[in-house]
Each structure stands twice: as structure tokens, then as C-alpha cells.
C-alpha positions in Angstrom: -12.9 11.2 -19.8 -13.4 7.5 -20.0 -13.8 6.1 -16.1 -13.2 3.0 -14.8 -14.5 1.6 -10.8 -13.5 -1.1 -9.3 -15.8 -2.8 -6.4 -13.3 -5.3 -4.7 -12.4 -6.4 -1.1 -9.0 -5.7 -2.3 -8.5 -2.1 -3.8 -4.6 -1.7 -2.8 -4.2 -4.1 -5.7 -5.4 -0.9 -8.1 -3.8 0.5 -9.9 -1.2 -2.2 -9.8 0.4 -2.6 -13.8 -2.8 -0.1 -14.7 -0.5 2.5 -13.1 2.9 2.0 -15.4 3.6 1.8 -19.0 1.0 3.0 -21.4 -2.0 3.0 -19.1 0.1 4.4 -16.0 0.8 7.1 -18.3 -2.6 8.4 -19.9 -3.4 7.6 -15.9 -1.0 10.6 -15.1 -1.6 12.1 -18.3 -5.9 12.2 -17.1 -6.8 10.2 -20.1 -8.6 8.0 -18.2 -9.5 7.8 -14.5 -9.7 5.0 -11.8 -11.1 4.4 -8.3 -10.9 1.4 -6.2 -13.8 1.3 -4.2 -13.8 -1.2 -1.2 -16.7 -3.4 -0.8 -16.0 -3.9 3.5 -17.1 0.0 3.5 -20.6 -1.0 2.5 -20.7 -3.7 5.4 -23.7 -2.7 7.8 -22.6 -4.8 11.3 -19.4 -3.9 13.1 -17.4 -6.9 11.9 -17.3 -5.9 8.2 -19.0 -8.3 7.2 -19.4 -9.0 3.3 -20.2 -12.9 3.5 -22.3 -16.1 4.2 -22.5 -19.4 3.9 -24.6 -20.5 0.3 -28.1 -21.5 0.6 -28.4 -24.9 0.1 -25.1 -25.6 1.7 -22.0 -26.5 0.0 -18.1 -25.6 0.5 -17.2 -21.6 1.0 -18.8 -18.1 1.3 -20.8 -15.9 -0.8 -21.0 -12.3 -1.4 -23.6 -10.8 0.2 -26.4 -9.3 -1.9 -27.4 -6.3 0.6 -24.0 -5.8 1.2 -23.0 -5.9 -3.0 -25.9 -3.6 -3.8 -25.1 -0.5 -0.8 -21.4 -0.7 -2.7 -23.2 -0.3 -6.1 -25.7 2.3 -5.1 -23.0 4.1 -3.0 -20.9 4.6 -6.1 -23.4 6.7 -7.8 -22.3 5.6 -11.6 -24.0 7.3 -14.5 -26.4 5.1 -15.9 -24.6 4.9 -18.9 -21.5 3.3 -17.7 -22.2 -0.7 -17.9 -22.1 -2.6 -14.8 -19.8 -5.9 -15.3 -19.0 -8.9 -13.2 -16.1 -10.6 -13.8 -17.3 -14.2 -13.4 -15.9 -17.8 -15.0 -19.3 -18.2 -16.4 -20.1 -14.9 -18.5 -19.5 -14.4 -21.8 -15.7 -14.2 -23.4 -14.4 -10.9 -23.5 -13.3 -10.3 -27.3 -11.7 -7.3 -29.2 -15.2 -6.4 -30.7 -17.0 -5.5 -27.2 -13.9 -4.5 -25.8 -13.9 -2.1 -28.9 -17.6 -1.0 -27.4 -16.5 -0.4 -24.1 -13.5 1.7 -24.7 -15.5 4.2 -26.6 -17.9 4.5 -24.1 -18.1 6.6 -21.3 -16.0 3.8 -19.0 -17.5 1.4 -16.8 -18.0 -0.6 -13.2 -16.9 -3.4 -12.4 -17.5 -5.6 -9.3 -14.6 -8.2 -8.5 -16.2 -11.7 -7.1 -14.0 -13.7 -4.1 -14.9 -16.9 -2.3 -18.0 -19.0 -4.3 -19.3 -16.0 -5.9 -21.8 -13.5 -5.8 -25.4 -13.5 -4.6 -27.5 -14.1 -7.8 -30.3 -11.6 -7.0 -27.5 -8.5 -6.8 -26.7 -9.9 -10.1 -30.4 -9.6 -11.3 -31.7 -6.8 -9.4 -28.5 -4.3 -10.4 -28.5 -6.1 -14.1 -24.7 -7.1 -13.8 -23.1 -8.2 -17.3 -21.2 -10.7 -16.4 -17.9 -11.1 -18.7 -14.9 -13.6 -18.7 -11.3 -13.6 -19.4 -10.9 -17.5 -20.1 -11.7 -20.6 -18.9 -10.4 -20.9 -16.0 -10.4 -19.5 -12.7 -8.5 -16.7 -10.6 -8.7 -16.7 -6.9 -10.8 -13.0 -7.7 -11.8 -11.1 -10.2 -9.0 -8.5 -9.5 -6.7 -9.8 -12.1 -9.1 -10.2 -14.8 -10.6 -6.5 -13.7 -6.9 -5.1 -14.6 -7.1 -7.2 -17.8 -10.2 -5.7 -19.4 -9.4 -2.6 -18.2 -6.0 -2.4 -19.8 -7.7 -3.7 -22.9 -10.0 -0.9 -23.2 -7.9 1.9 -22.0 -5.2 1.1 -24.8 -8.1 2.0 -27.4 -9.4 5.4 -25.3 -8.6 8.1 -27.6 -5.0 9.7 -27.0 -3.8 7.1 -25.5 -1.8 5.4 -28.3 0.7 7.7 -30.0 -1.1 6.3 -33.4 -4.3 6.1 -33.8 -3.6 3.0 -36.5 -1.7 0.9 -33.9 -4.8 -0.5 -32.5 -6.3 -1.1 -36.1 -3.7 -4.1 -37.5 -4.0 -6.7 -34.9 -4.9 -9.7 -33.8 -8.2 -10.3 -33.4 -8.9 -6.5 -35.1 -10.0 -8.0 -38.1 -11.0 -11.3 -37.3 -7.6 -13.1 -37.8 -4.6 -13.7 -35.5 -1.4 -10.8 -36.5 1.0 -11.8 -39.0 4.6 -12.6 -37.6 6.6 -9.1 -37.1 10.0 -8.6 -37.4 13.2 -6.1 -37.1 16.9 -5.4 -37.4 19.2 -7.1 -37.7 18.5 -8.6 -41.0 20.6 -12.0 -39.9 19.5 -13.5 -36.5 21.3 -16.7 -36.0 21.0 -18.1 -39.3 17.6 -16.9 -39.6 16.8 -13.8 -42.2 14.0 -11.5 -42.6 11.4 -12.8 -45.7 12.6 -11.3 -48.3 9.6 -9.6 -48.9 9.6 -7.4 -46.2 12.8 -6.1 -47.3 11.8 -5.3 -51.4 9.4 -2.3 -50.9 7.3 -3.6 -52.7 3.9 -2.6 -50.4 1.0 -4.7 -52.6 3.5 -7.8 -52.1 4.2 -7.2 -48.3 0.5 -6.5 -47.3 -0.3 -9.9 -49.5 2.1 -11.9 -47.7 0.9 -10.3 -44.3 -2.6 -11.4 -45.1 -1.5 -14.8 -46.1 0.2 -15.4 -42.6 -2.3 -14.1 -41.1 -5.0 -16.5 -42.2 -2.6 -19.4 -42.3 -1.8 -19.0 -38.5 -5.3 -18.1 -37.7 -6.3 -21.2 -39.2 -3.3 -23.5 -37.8 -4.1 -22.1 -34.0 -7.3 -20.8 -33.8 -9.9 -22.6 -36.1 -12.8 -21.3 -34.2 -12.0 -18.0 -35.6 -11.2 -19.2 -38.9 -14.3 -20.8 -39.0 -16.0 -17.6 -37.7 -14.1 -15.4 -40.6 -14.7 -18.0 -43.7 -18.6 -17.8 -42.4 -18.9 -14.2 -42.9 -17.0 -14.0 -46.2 -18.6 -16.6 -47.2 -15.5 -18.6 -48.1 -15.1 -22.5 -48.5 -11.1 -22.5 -49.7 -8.1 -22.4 -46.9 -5.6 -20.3 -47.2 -3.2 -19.9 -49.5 0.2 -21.3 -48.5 2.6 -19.0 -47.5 5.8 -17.4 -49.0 8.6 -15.8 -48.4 9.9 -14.6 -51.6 
């Protein structure tokens, strides 16, 4: 089973929107397990307390390294499970390591507040530290529940198709193609044409072309990234509907 704990001075935010719609279920369903641990319970004086002032001086608190590593050790996580920080400065989270970690054995994660952390627990415990964006939550809580959701989706069992995780963005380097449904007329607006002939070499050609065009038009990091490894020098191909 593929576990997932959280180390936060907030753990009645878990499971939060872990605990409805495809997670919530395999939750139920023991696909995947979770446990909220709170850091206060590792505090060693009678006031709970899981802070200072930063060394140096300067605005706010920091997380306490004594305090930090008793809630580590005191969770007794195989060694095999990485230990993550979610911090503004680590590296961006992408569909390739969340790939990693969601067929892996699960994972710890320890939820920052105030300044941030103690930089030795982050050295002494060897804490990956891993970010959602730039830009930054009041905690890590938020961007705990959005890694996690991104790996449980791709636990085994947990997706009624194995091949729903495998055609999107980011899956193969390129933002997803537009998608569409019923009805065919939406306000003027039709389905391509090509989506509707059954013709499968022409759909999956046009999907690839809109793919690399709007991966290109939003994102030309990754386009850059993609044309790199193929070794390509030419844009796109424009797009068509027909």
C-alpha cells in the first residue's frame, strides 16, 4: 500500500479534498493510506513550543530543529519512503518525479509555517525539498495535498484505466490537446471535423499537432525542453481542423 505522512502544526486540515472524489475513494477503498502527524506533540517544554526567533535576527519564527527531528524520528518511516519539504525554494515538482514517487512505497512530508525551517533538520534528516510554483502559501499544507493528490491518482487501482494517466499533459513532454464532447453544435461552435470521421491515424495526427502547437504558444520552456531531446529545429506544424 502506497503511504503518505504528513508532519504539520495543522493536521485537521488532512485529509481535507484528499478525502472526496478519486483519492477520498481509493482512501476508503485502502488504496492508499494517510496520517496527519502533529508536530506540537514532539514539543519538549509545557507550552508546546515548536518556534524561535532566526539567528541573526530578522522578521518571524522558525521551526525548531530539535523539535522537527523528535516529529521525524517519532514517525518511524521506512527508510525507503523519501523525506520531502515543501519549501518555495526546492526544486519544481513535475509529472516525471511525481511519476517516481507514486510508484514507490509513499512518502513523508514535513509542512513549513512562519520563516521556515531550521536548516540543520533539513541537513541532518536529508529533507528533499520540492515546490509547487513560485510563489508562496501561508504553509506547506496546501501544496502537501497537491503532491499528494498528484501521486495517488497514478497508485495502481486507483484510476478505472490504467491509460488515463498516460495521454496528458505534461505525460509526454507536451501540454494535452483540446478535448471535446456532445453536442456536436455548441453556440455556433462545432466539433473539428476530424474528431467526428473515424478516421484514427488522422485524429491522433491532429491531436499531436495541437498538442505541440499549444505547448509551444504557452509553454516554450517545455517546447524547448522536447525539440532538445528529439533533436528537432522546425515548429510545429499548423493546425487543422478538417
Amino acid at each position: 500500500m502506497w503511504r503518505a505522512t504528513v508532519l504539520t502544526l495543522f493536521p485537521e486540515m488532512f485529509p481535507g479534498p484528499l478525502g472526496v472524489s478519486l483519492a477520498g475513494k481509493a482512501l476508503a477503498s485502502n488504496l492508499w493510506s494517510l496520517e496527519a502527524r502533529d508536530i506540537r506533540a514532539s514539543a519538549t517544554d509545557k507550552h508546546r513550543s515548536v518556534d524561535d526567533t532566526p539567528a541573526g535576527g530578522g522578521p518571524g519564527m522558525v521551526l525548531r530543529a530539535d523539535v522537527l527531528a523528535k516529529a521525524i524520528d517519532e514517525a518511524a518511516i521506512s527508510s525507503d519512503r523519501p523525506r520531502l519539504l515543501m519549501s518555495p525554494r526546492g526544486a519544481p515538482l513535475t509529472q516525471a518525479r511525481v511519476n517516481t514517487l507514486a510508484h514507490g512505497p509513499g512518502l513523508l512530508i514535513v509542512c513549513g509555517r512562519f520563516e521556515g525551517i531550521d536548516q540543520r533538520i533539513i541537513d541532518a534528516r536529508q529533507l528533499e525539498e520540492i515546490s509547487v510554483g513560485d510563489y508562496i502559501l501561508s504553509g506547506g499544507e496546501i501544496a502537501a495535498m497537491a503532491l499528494i493528490d498528484a501521486c495517488v491518482r497514478l497508485v495502481p487501482g486507483v484510476m478505472g484505466k490504467a491509460e488515463s494517466g498516460t495521454d496528458e499533459s505534461f505525460s509526454a513532454g507536451l501540454l494535452e490537446y483540446p478535448q471535446y464532447t456532445r453536442p456536436q453544435d455548441f453556440e455556433g461552435r462545432a466539433i473539428p471535423d476530424v474528431l467526428v470521421s473515424g478516421d484514427h491515424a488522422r485524429i491522433e495526427a491532429w491531436r499531436r499537432a495541437e498538442a505541440e502547437a499549444l505547448t509551444k504558444a504557452r509553454r516554450p520552456d517545455l517546447w524547448s525542453q522536447k525539440t532538445a531531446q528529439n533533436g528537432l529545429s522546425k515548429p510545429p506544424k499548423g493546425t487543422t481542423d478538417g
